[in-house]
DRENVEX-8756 format. One record per residue (C-alpha): residue number from 0; residue in three letters; x, y, z. Coordinates in nm, 2 decimals, always signed. Layout:
REM DRENVEX-8756
PT / NUM / ala / X / Y / Z
...
***
This chain:
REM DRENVEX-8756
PT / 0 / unk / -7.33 / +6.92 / +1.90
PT / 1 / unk / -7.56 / +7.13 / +1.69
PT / 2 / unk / -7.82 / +6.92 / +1.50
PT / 3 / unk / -7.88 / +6.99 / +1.14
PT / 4 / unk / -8.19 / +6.82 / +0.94
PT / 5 / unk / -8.30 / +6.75 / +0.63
PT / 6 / unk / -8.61 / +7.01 / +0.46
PT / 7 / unk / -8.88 / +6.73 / +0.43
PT / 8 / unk / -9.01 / +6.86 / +0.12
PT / 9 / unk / -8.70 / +6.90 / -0.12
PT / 10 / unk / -8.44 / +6.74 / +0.06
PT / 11 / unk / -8.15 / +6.99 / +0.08
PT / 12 / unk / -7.98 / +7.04 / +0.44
PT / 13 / unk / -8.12 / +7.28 / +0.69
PT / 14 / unk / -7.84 / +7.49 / +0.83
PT / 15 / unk / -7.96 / +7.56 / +1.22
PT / 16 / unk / -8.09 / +7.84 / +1.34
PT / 17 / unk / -8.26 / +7.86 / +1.00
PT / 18 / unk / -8.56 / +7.67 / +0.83
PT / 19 / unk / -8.92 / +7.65 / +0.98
PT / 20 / unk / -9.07 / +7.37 / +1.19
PT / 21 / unk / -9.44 / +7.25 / +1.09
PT / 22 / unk / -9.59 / +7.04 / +1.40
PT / 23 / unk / -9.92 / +6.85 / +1.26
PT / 24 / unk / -10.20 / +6.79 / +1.52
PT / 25 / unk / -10.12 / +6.41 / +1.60
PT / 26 / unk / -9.74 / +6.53 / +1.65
PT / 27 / unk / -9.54 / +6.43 / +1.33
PT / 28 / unk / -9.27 / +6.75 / +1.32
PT / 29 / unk / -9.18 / +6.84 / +0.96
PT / 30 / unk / -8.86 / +7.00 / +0.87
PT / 31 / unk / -8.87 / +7.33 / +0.61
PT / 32 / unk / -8.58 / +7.50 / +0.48
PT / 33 / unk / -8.80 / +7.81 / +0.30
PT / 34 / unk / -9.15 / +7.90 / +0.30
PT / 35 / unk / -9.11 / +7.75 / -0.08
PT / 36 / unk / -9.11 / +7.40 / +0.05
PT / 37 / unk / -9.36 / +7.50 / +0.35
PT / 38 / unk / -9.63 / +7.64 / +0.07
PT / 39 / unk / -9.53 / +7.31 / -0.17
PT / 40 / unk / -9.62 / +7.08 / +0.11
PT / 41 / unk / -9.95 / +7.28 / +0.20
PT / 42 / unk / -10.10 / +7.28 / -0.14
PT / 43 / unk / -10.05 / +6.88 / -0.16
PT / 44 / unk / -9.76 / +6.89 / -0.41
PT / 45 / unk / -9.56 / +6.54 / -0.39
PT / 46 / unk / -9.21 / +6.62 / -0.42
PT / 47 / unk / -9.15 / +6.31 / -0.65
PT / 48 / unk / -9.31 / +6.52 / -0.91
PT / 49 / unk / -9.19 / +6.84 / -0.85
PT / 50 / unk / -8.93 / +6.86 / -1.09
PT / 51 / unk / -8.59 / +7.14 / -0.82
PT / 52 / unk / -8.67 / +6.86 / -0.54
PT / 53 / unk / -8.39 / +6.60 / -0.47
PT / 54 / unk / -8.67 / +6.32 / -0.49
PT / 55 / unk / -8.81 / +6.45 / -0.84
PT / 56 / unk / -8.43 / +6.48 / -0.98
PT / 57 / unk / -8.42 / +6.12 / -0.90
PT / 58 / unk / -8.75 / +6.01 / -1.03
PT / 59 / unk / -8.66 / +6.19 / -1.38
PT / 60 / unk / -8.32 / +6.01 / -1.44
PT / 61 / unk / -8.10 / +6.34 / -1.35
PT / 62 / unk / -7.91 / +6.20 / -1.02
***
């Protein structure tokens, strides 16, 4: 069974053989589904406040 996972930035499913995989230096893996998300996450965005992610839809009342 092929694993799918979650983007860790914006939430949407990561269909596989697609996405990118950031491994930090103590080992946490972190799930990507465009270099969007990947350059989100590097410049210290939170996606709470980030109004397209699944987590910042929820925080402003939309879902």
């Amino acid at each position: 069974m092929v694993e799918t996972y979650k983007c860790n930035f914006c939430g949407k499913a990561i269909e596989p053989g697609t996405g990118r995989l950031f491994v930090r230096k103590d080992g946490a893996l972190f799930y990507f589904c465009s270099m969007k998300c990947h350059k989100n996450y590097d410049l210290g965005r939170v996606p709470r406040k980030v109004a397209w992610t699944e987590a910042g839809r929820k925080a402003l009342g939309k879902e």
